[in-house]
Residue, then its C-alpha position, 0 to 999 in steps of 0.5 A: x158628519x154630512x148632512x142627509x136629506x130625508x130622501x137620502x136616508x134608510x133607518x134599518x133595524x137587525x132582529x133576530x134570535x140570540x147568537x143569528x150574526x147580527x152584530x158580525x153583519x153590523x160590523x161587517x157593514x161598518x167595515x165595508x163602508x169605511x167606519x173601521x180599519x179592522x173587522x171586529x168579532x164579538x169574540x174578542x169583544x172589540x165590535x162597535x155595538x158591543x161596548x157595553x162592559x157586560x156585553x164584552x163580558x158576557x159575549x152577548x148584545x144587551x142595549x141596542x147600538x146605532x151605526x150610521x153606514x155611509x154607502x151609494x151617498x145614503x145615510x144607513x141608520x144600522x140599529x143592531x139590537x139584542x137577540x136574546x128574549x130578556x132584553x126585548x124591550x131594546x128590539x121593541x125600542x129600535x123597532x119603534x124608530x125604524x122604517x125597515x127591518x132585516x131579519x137575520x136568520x143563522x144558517x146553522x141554527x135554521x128558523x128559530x123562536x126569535x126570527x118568529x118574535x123579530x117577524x111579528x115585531x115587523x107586523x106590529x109596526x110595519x115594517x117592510x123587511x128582508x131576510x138574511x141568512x149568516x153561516x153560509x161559510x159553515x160546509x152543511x149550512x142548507x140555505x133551501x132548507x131555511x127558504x123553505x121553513x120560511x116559506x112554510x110560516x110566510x108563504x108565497x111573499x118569501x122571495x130569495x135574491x140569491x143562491x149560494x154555490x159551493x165547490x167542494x163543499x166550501x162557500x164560493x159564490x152565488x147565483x143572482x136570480x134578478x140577473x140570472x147570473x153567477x158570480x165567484x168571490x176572489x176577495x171582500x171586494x172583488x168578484x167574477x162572473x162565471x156560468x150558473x152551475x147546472x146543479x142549482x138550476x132546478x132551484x133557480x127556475x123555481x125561485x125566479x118563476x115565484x120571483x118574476x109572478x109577484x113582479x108580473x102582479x104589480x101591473x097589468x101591464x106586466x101581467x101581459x107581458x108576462x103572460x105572453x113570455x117577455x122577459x123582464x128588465x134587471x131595473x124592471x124588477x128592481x123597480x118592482x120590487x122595491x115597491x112590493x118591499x115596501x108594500x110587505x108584499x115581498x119579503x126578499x131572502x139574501x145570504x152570505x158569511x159576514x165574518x168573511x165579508x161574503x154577501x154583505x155588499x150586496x146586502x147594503x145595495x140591495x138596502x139602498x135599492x129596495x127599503x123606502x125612504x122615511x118620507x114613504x113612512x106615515x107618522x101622526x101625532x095628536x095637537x095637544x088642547x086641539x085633540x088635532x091630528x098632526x100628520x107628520x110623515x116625515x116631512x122636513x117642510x112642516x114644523x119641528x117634531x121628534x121623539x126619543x126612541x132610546x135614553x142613554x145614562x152611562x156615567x162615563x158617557x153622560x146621558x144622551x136622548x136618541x131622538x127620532x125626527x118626525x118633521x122638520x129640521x132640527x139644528x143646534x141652539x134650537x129651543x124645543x117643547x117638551x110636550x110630555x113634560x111640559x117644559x121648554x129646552x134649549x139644544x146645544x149640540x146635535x150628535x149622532x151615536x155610533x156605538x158607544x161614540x157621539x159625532x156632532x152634526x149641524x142637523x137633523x132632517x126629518x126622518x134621521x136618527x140623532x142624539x142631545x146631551x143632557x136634555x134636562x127630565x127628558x125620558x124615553x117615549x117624550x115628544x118634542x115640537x116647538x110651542x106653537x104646535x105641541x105634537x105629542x106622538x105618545x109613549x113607547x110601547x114595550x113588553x110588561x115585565x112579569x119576573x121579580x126578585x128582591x134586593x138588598x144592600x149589604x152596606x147600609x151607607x150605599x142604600x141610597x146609592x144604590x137607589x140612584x144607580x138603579x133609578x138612572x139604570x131604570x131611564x135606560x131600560x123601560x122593561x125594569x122596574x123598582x118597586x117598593x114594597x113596603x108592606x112586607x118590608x122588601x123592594x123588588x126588581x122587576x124584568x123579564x127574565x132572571x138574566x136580565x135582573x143580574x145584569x142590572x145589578x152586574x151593571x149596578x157594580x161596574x158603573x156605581x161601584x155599589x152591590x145588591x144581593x138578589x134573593x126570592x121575593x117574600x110572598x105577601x101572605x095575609x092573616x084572618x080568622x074563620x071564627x068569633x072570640x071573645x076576650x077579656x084583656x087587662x094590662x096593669x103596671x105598678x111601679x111607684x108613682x102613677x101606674x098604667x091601668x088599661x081594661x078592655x073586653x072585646x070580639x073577634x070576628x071575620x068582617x067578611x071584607x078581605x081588601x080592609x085590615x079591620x072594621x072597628x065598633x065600640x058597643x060600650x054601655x055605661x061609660x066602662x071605658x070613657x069615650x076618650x079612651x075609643x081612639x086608643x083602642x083603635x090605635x092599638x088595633x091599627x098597630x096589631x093588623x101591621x104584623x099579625x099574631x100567626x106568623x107576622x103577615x098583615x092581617x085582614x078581614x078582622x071585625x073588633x067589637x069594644x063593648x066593655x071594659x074599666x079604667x082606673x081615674x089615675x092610672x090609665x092612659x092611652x098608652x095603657x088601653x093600646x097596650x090592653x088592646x093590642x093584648x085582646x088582639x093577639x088572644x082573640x086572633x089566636x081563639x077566633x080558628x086563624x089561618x094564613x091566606x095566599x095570593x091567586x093569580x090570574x094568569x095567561x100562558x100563550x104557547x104554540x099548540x105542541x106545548x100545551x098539554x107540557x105547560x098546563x101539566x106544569x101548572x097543575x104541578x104548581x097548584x094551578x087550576x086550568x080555567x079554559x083554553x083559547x086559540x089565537x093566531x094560527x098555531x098558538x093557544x091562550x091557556x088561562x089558570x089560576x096560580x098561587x103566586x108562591x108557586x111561581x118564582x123562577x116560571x119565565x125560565x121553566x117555560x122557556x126551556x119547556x116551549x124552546x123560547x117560545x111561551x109568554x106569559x102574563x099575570x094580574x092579581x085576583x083575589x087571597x084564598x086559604x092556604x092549605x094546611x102544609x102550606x101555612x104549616x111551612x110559613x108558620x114555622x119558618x117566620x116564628x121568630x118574626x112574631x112580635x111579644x105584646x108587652x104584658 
């Protein structure tokens, strides 16, 4: 592939909900600019974006895809991303490393959760933006009706381009409102002007007056000119535009049928015309041992810098970081810093990615899109420099996951292969994670959502060939007492030779210090018990807290009082006084009024303002307290509450379907507190075959 200079290069992300069209005007640009020889349709799972096996099987966008379009002698770097919210993490990625966004937005379907979600993650890095509207082939898709919901949340910066004309109900055209011109489509190719039909022309004024005022506020020049009724130029109000695009004060709204071909072109033109070059973008970095900081911006005259925005580990692939570059040239045989890593390598070839196929190139300038293969220990969010000027540009940022489940693997022999496989899954997917949670003796899998959890194990099975099960997490509960006890415990074994002879007499009672298993004191007077013998003991007590006598949770909160006891000059051991010990535990735990306590949770709910009495009724339903509300940005609140957290197993789909996709939420730990009494009956019963015998 040719090199592109940095002025000859847009990186341009698609965002928008699940099911808008991005991946049908992804691939529709692909065939315009000559990449394919046929339109792919996600239906029969032959796009370029979707190779995925999991997403031809499922018909649904899980990674991001990069698609470098060649059109008007630019380098389009197309990053089409997953629209669906459990996958948001690829959004963020994409969004990270690009320097525009087009926000597609589904005729049919009309403003949506995600073109919301897709227009804050442009505010966060941003973005400038337009927006194109699919579907208009659909006979009563209402294009004003989506403009207006736009110009509802966005206001006046909302700035359609075209107008849709329809003849019979069908899609045949469109209204350039620059040019104040109407053209019919005879073929993907080819259109012909004809006159402005008379019943847009109410709309059209409208549009084109809001239109030719944001041109007008770029300089006072227009403005008077304005003002004193000139008209403006077509290349006058490009010019403008494309600075107020690249400002954010104009958001530009395009349409069309990319299935059909319709709008497209002039999407890529108008691409080219009014999104800015990487080199108009800032990108700053810090010098590591100096703390300096390191403007980059893009610019391919200073040193070599770059991050890698995307980590691909397929095994039939191979691994591929896809880097951005921030400064610089980056060629073959270069030898980077890993300034994340601490540790020097050497590229071999450069490539970059379209779809699931590496083209090499002979390099990189700054601003462009790549990949290296197998770049040694390299992750997703390091920085690359040259040794001399180590620029670190920080991590990628992206959504914590909340939603859990527990795994198992049902062939013992592949517990480590299963291991690996999601450990390479987890150098794909930022927003996954495997935790080991050895106190209650299960790992988890955490994402942000349930769906996004299945596919991992979908793609566990079709890339490592080994299968988990997925079952609810196990709630960490904990056991402590309420009460004293004091007990009197003696193991004595007699089977000819030396016996076992251990005596202990001991209390219970709560050490008021919930985050210790046990707090453990020897009172003895008289050396009852040697003081050879104390270590034994708080063995046998150290064992005791792993799995308590209730209903086999750890134990904590326990303060243990050795002050008497005997021993036998020839028969006790260690072994014995453990095991005497671990006998005082179970009795004195039984008698000191024990009780089962449960994790409360700290949570944050952010729902738009009509779905707070919903989401907060549900809370209440699962035993949540409701602390306080708080408004944020316009039109949402902050609900805080806390939650038992078995109560919420399964929340990030209840509030999905409760707010329409639209409430997130977050959690920490805060404290354990008793578990009501059904509750504890409930665990009790259902884990009594867990509680372990002490030898006796």
């Amino acid at each position: 592939m040719e090199v592109y200079r940095t002025d000859r290069l847009r990186n341009v992300v698609l965002l928008g909900h699940g099911g808008a069209g991005k991946t049908s005007l992804a691939e529709g640009m692909a065939y315009l600019s000559g990449i394919t020889s046929r339109l792919g349709r996600v239906e029969d799972g032959n796009t370029i974006s979707d190779f995925d096996k999991q997403e031809i099987k499922r018909k649904i966008s899980i990674n991001t895809s990069v698609i470098p379009i060649i059109w008007d002698k630019t380098k389009i770097n197309i990053l089409d991303t997953p629209g669906y919210f459990d996958f948001i993490g690829e959004a963020e990625e994409a969004a990270s490393a690009a320097d525009a966004a087009i926000i597609v937005v589904s005729g049919k379907a009309g403003v949506q959760v995600g073109t919301q979600k897709a227009w804050d993650l442009c505010e966060k890095y941003h973005l400038p933006r337009m927006i194109f509207v699919t579907d208009m082939d659909i006979d009563d898709v209402s294009y004003r009706d989506v403009v207006l919901k736009l110009q509802e949340l966005y206001g006046k910066k909302i700035a359609p381009l075209h107008m849709p004309i329809r003849e019979n109900r069908k899609f045949i055209g469109y209204v350039n409102i620059v040019k104040n011109k109407a053209r019919r489509y005879i073929n993907q190719n080819e259109k012909e002007e004809i006159p402005v039909p008379d019943y847009v022309k109410d709309h059209l004024d409208e549009y084109r007056t809001t239109l030719l005022e944001s041109v007008a506020e770029t300089s006072d020049e227009f403005m008077d000119r304005y003002f004193n009724g000139e008209e403006f130029s077509p290349a006058e109000i490009g010019a403008a535009l494309a600075a107020n695009v690249e400002s954010g004060d104009m958001v530009p709204v395009c349409m069309g049928s990319p299935i059909n071909l319709q709008g497209v072109k002039i999407l890529l033109d108008d691409i080219v015309t009014y999104f800015p070059d990487p080199s108009k973008r800032k990108r700053s970095g810090l010098e590591r041992g100096t703390n300096n900081t390191f403007d980059a911006n893009y610019n391919f005259a200073l040193s070599k810098t770059a991050t890698v925005w995307k980590t691909i580990a397929d095994p039939f692939l191979g691994k591929y970081s896809l880097i951005k570059v921030c400064s610089g040239v980056i060629k073959p045989q270069d030898t980077l810093y890993n300034v994340t890593r601490d540790s020097e390598e050497k590229i071999g070839k450069l490539y970059v990615m379209c779809g699931s196929k590496p083209i090499e190139v002979s390099e990189l300038h700054a601003g462009d899109i790549g990949a290296i293969a197998k770049l040694g220990d390299a992750q997703t969010g390091d920085s690359f420099a040259t040794k001399d000027h180590p620029v670190d540009y920080g991590p990628v940022a992206v959504s914590r996951p909340y939603t859990a489940k527990r795994y198992k693997v049902p062939n013992k022999a592949e517990v480590d292969k299963a291991a690996q496989g999601l450990s390479r899954l987890a150098l794909e997917d930022l927003t996954m994670k495997v935790v080991n949670d050895s106190a209650n003796h299960q790992t988890l899998i955490y994402g942000i959502g349930d769906q996004q959890i299945d596919i991992i194990a979908d793609k566990l099975k079709d890339r490592y060939k080994v299968e988990i099960e997925l079952s609810e997490p196990k709630v960490p509960f904990r056991e402590t007492i309420r009460k004293t006890s004091d007990v009197d415990s003696k193991y004595k074994k007699q089977s000819g030779g030396h016996g076992q002879y251990g005596h202990v007499k001991m209390k219970f009672e709560p050490s008021g210090d919930l985050d210790t298993p046990y707090v453990f004191e020897e009172q003895v007077v008289g050396g009852s018990v040697p003081k050879n013998y104390f270590p034994a003991v708080e063995k046998g007590l150290a064992e005791s807290v792993e799995s308590g006598p209730l209903a086999a949770y750890p134990v904590v909160g326990v303060k243990a009082i050795l002050y008497d006891g005997s021993y036998h000059p020839v028969d006790s051991s260690e072994m014995a006084f453990k095991t005497a010990t671990r006998m005082a535990f179970k009795d004195g735990f039984m008698k000191a009024d024990p009780v089962l306590l449960e994790p409360i949770l700290d949570m944050k709910v952010t729902v738009p303002d009509a779905y707070t009495g919903d989401v907060m009724g549900d809370l209440n339903k699962r035993r949540g307290r409701v602390l306080g509300m708080t408004p944020t940005k316009e039109g949402l609140t902050v609900i805080e509450a806390e939650v038992p957290q078995l109560e919420i197993y399964g929340y990030s789909n209840t509030l999905r379907s409760m707010t329409a996709g639209a409430g997130e939420f977050e959690y920490t730990f805060a404290r354990y507190e008793q578990a009501p009494a059904d509750v504890q009956k409930k665990q009790i019963e259902a884990r009594a075959s867990k509680v372990k015998d002490v030898e006796e």
